[in-house]
N, C-alpha and C positions, 0 to 999 in steps of 0.2 A: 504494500500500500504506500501510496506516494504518503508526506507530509500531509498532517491534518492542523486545523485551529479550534480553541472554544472560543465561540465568541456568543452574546446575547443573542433571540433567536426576534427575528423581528417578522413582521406580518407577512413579506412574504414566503417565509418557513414554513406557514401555515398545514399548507397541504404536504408537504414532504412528511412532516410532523406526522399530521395523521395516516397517513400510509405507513411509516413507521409506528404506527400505535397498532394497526391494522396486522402486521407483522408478528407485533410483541403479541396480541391476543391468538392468534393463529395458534402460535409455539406454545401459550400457556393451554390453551384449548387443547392440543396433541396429547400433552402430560398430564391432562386434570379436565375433564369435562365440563365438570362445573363451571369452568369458567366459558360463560357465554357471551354473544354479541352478535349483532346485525351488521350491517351496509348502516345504516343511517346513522348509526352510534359513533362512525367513525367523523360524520359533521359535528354530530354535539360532542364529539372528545374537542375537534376544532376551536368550536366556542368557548367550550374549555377553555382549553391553553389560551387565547386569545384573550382572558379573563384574568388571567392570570399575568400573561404579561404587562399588562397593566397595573396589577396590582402594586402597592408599595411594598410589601413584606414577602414578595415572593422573585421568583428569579427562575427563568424558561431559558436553559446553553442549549445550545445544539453543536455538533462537532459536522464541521465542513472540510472537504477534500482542497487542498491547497490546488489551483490550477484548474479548476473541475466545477468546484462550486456547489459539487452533489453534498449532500447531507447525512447522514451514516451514522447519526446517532441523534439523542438529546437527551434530555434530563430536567424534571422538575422540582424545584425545591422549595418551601417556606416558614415562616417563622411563625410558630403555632404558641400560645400560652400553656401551661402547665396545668395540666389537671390536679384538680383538689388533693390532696395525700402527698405529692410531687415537693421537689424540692422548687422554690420560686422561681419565677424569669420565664424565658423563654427555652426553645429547643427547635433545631433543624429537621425537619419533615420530610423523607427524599418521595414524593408521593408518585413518581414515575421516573424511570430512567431505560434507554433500550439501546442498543448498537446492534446494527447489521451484521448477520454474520462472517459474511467475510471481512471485517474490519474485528473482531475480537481477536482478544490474546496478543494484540499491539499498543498497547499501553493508554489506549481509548476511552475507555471506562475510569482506568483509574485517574486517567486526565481530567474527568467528568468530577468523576469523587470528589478530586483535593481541589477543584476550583468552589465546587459549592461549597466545600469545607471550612474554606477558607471563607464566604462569606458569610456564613453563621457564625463563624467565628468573630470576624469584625463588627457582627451588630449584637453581639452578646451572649449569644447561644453556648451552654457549657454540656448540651449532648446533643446528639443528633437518632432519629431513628428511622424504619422503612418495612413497609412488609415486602417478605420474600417466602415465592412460593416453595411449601416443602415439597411441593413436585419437581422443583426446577432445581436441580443436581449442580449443575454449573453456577446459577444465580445463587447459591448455599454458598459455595465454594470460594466467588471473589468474593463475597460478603466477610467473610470468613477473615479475608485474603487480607480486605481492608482493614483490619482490626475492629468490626462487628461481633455482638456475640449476642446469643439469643438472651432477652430479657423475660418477656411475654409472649405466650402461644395463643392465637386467633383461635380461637375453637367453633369448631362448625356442624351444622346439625340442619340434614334438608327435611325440610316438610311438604 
């Protein structure tokens, strides 16, 4: 893979985004059925992000191919208050993050990580968290990688 950038993901990322989200739901749907989705889901993830970039306490990178201009990743992040019980402040939220597969295992992701990282970091943030599907073997594993470690277990129960 040639050279990539993080840079903020600005409107016209929009659709690349969602086709990348369309991707990420694909692969969690392969490993875990549960996780479902339509075609139209993939406009209002749009609005989504598009919501988000806007927002003040939040922050949408995308990683762009240097030369190319293609899009091959993103990552969403923001700064959420502390639930009752919690130690006070705030904390970093990764509430999406996905890279194409053939751009994984080139330092892409972790690129992704230590930029958000770092902006939690600068606005006060003294942990960070993110759900990771226990179907997804690899997605464990950078987690893992990045010095993550399971806190709290999602538990799930279909009716």
């Amino acid at each position: 893979m040639a050279g990539f950038c993080i840079r903020e993901a600005r409107r016209s990322d929009l659709n690349a985004i969602g086709e990348l989200w369309s991707e990420l739901m694909s692969l969690h749907h392969r490993l875990d059925s549960r996780f479902q989705y339509a075609q139209r889901d993939q406009q209002e993830y749009i609005k989504h992000t598009y919501r988000m970039m806007k927002a003040r306490d939040a922050r949408v990178l995308v990683v762009e191919v240097e030369g190319t201009g293609q899009i091959v990743g993103y990552l969403i992040g923001e700064l959420q208050p502390r639930s009752l019980g919690a130690s006070r402040g705030v904390y970093g939220f990764i509430s999406d993050v996905f890279v194409s597969a053939s751009c994984r295992r080139k330092g892409v992701g972790k690129a992704l990580f230590l930029e958000i990282k770092h902006w939690f970091t600068l606005r006060g943030a003294t942990s960070l968290g993110l759900y990771a599907s226990v179907a997804n073997a690899d997605s464990q594993a950078f987690w893992q990688a990045m010095g993550l470690q399971p806190y709290l277990t999602l538990m799930h129960l279909d009716m």
